[in-house]
N, C-alpha and C positions, 0 to 999 in steps of 0.2 A: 475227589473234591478239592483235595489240593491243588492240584495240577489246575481245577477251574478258576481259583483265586489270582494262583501266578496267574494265569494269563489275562485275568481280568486288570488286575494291576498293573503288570505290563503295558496292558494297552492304553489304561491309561497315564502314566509316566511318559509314554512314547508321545500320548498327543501335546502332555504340557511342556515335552520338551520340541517339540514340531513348534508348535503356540508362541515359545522363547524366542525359537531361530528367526521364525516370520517378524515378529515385531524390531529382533535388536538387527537382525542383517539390512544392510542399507546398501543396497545399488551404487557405488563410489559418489555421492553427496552425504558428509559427515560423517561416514561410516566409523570410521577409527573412533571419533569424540560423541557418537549417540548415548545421550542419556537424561532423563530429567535432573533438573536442578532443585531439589527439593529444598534447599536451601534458600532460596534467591526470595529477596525481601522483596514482595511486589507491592505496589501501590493498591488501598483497598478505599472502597467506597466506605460511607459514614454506616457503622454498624452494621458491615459486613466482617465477621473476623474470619480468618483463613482455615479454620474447622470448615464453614461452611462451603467451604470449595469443593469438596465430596459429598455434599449431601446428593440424593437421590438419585444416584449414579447408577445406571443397569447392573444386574450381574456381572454381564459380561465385562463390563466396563469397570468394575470394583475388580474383577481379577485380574483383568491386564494390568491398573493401575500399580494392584500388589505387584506383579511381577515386574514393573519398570520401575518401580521404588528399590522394590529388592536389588535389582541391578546396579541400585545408582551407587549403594553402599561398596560396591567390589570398584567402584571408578571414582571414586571421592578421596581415595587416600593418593590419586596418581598426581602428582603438580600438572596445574593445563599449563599449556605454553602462553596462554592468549594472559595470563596471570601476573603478568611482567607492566613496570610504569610505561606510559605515554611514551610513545617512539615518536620523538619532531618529523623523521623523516624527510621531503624537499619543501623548501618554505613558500615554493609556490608552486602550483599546476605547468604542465607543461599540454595546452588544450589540444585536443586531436577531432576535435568537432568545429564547423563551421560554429553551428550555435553558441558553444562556448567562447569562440573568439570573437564572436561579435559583443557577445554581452559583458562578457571578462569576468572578474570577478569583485567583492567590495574589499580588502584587506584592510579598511579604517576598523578602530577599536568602537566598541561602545560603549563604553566605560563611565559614561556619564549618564545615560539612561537609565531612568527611574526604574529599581528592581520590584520588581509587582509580588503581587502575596501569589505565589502560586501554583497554593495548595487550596484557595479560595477561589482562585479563577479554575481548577482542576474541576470544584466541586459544583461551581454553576453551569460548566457544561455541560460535566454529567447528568446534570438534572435538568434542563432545556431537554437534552438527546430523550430521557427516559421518560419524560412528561407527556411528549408529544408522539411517542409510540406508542405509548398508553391511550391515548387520548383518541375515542373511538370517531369523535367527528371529524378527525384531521386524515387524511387518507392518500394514499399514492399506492402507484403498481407495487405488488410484493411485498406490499409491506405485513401482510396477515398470515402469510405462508411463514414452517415454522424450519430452522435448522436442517431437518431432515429432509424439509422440500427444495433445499437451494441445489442443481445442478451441479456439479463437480465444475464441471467446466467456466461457471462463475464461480469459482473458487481459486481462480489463478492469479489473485494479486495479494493474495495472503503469504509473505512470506516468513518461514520459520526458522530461528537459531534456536536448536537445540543443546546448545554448549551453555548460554545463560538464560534460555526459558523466557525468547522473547518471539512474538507473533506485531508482525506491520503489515498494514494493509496500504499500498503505494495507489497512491494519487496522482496520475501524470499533469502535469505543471502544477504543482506544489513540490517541490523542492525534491519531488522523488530519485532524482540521477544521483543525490549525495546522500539520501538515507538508505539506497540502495548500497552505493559502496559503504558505508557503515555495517549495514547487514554483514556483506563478504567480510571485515575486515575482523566482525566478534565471531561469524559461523567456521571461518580458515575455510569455504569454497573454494576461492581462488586461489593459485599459486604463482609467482613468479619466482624462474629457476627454482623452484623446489621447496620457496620459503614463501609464506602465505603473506600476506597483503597486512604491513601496520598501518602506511599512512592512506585513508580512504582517496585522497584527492591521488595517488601514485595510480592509481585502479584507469582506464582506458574506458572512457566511454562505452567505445564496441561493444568491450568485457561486462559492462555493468548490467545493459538492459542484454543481453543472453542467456534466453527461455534457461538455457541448460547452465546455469551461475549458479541458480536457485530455486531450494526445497521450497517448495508452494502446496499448497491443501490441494488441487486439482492433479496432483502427482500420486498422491497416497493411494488412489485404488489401484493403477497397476502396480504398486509395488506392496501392498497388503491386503488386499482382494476386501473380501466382507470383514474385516476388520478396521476399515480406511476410516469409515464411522466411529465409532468408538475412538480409537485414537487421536480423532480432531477433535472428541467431546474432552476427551482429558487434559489434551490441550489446551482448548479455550479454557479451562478450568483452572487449569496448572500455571498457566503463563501471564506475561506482562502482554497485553494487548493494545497496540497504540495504532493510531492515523493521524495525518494530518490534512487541514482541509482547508479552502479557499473562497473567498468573494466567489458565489457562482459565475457571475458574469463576467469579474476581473480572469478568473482562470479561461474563462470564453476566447476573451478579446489577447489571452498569452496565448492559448491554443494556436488562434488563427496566425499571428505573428510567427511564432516559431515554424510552423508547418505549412505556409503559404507566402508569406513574406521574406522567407527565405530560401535558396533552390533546394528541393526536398526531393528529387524522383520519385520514390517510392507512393508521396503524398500527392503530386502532380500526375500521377499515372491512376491511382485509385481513386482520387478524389477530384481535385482541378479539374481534369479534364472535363466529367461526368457534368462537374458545374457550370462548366462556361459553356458548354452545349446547351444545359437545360435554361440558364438563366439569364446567359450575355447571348444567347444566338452565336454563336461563334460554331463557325464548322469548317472542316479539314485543320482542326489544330497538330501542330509540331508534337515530335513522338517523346523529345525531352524536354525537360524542362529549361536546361540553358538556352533553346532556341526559343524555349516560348519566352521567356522573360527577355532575350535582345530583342523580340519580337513587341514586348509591352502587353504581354497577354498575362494576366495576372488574375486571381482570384480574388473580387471585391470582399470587405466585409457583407453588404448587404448578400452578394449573394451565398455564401456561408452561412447569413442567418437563415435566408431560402429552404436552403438545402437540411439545418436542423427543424423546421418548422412544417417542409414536405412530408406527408403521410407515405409516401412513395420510399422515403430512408429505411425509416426502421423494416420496412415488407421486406425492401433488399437482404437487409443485414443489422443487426443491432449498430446503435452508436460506437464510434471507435472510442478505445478508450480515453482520446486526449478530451475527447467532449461527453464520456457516459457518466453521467450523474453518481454520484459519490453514493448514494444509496444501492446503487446499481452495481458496485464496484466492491462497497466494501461491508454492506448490508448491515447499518449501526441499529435496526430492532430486533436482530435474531443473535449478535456476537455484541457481548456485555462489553465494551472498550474500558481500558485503564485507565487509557491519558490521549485526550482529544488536543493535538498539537493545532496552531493555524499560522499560514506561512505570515500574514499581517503582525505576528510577534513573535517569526521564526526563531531569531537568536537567545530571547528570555526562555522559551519554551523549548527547545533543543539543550541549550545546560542544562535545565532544570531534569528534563527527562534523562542524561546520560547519569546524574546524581543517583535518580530512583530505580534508575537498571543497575547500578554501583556498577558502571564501566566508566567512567568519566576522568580515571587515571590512567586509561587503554587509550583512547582517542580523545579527540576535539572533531565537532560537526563542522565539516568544511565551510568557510565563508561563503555570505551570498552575493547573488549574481548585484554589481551596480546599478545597474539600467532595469533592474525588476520593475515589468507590469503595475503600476501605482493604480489605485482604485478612483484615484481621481481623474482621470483619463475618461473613466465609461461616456459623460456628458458628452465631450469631443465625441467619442465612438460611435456611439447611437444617435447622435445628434441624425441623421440623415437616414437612419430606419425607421418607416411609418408606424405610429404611434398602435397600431393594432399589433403588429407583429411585435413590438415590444413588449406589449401584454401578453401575448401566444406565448412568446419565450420566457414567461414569468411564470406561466403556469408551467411549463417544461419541467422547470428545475426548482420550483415552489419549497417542493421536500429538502432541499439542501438548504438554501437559504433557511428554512425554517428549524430542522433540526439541529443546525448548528447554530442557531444564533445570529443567521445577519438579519441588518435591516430592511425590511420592503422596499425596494428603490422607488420611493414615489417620485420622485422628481421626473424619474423616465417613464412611469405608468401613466402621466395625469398631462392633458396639456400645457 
């Protein structure tokens, strides 16, 4: 009878410690610095207090929690390294992107600029985002499928610092290239010679958008099988969840700019090509792009709006990310957000958020680009796309514009 006990015991001791290994071993992203931050003061909604961050938590999901709490206590007395003041590092970029040296960057101060309340602008967003989720007459794809139903695989713009218990969901052309290097610079993913990354703008483009940079939520199943659930629910729970978001159609008309207005192969091979066959009648186009552009073959705006308004796109393939709708991307009615950033008051809302992550004496959010995409441009843009297809493309991206707060563009809608 004894002998039945040990080995009951046994066996289970053995699986809570199997259960430990799988959660704290990390594939070399974070490995050395995996732990929650239990401490990490997050930003909370009105009359949510931080008890409730656990409430209704599965079993299984309350005992992994216990076990990665218990953890954090053996890594909490260690000094992080990342704990050290603001490193100036070089005072300006040295750009290794065509894009970047076109646009430059702004390095004027703003110092004059009216400081906005905002923890008041924090809380009408959040409450726009969660009105309209709520809200059963307002409807778009996906929006009623719950956590559990989102694909792994749309889960790849989620990325995670587990060193201060932060979750970003990147938005391509919203400012994503420099809150990316931000990410590497609190998570120490990247290294140069051996010493991780302090000043974000030091980071290499190449280096920043490389799948393999950064731990993202569509990583977690091969690396913890049936537990990848769970661990992204304690997450969303545990962390500071932020995105940031844009004019839908200004991020449109930056899309097209950076990724057709300027020589792109990869974008002139997948995309270009496909369009100025179907849209300009062009045929036997050049195999690169530097001959098509000496050549004057260029991808219109119009037909760009074509090709996102073709029922024939998405059959193909989903929207690429620089044009998949934010909803799409970073799914704001299944994942509670913290702090809804918008590139329109990038510099107010980037201090503000390094203040509430309490890293704001580690870094500063690189300046922005000069020549940034102005919203008052669309008039110009659309002026020569027919007034139906501006309405198509309104319904398109209706859910962004609305869950975040922009205004209906009537001016473009109405003759």
């Amino acid at each position: 009878m004894t002998k039945a006990r040990l080995l009951r015991l046994s066996v289970v001791l053995i699986s809570i410690f199997m259960i430990l290994l799988i959660i704290v071993y990390w594939d070399n992203v974070g490995t050395a610095h995996f732990y929650l931050h239990t401490s990490f003061s997050r930003p909370h909604s009105p009359g949510v207090t931080a008890g409730e961050d656990w409430e209704a938590l599965p079993d299984v999901d309350e005992f992994l929690a216990k076990l990665l709490s218990s953890s954090l206590k053996q890594n909490s007395s260690t000094p992080q390294k990342t704990e050290q003041l603001l490193v100036q590092g070089s005072s300006k970029p040295v750009a290794s992107n065509l894009e970047e040296n076109v646009r430059g960057y702004d390095w004027s101060t703003h110092n004059d600029r009216n400081s906005l309340d905002q923890e008041q602008v924090q809380i009408e967003r959040q409450r726009t985002l969660k009105e309209f989720c709520a809200n059963s007459s307002f409807t778009f794809p996906t929006k009623e499928r719950s956590f559990d139903d989102i694909p792994n695989y749309e889960l790849n713009h989620l990325i995670v610092d587990d060193r201060h218990g932060i979750i970003y969901c990147y938005v391509p052309k919203v400012a994503c290239t420099n809150w990316k290097r931000v990410m590497i610079v609190l998570s120490e993913s990247l290294l140069d010679q051996g010493i991780p990354y302090r000043n974000p703008l030091d980071i290499p483009r190449e280096h920043v958008h490389n799948t393999s940079t950064h731990l993202t939520f569509n990583k977690f199943w091969r690396r913890y099988g049936k537990f990848s659930r769970h661990l992204m629910k304690i997450k969303l729970k545990k962390y500071t969840k932020f995105l940031f978001v844009r004019d839908p159609f200004v991020r449109l008309i930056s899309a097209f700019r950076s990724k057709f207005e300027l020589e792109n192969e990869e974008f002139y091979r997948r995309f270009a090509i496909p369009m100025l066959k179907l849209y300009s009648n062009h045929t036997n186009l050049p195999t690169s792009v530097s001959e098509a552009f000496g050549a004057g073959l260029k991808v219109s705006f119009s037909d760009f709006i074509q090709y996102l308004l073709d029922p024939r796109t998405e059959k193909m393939a989903p929207f690429n990310e620089h044009w998949r709708q934010v909803y799409r991307l970073c799914h704001p009615c299944q994942i509670d957000y913290d702090f809804i950033g918008k590139l329109e008051t990038l510099d107010e809302d980037a201090a503000y958020l390094l203040q509430l992550l309490k890293v704001d004496r580690l870094l500063r959010f690189p300046p922005s680009y000069r020549n940034r995409t102005a919203s008052s441009w669309e008039d110009n843009w659309f002026a020569k796309i027919p007034l139906a297809w501006r309405q198509q493309l309104y319904k398109l991206y209706e859910a962004d514009f609305v869950l975040f707060g922009y205004p209906k563009p009537e001016n473009l809608l109405k003759d």
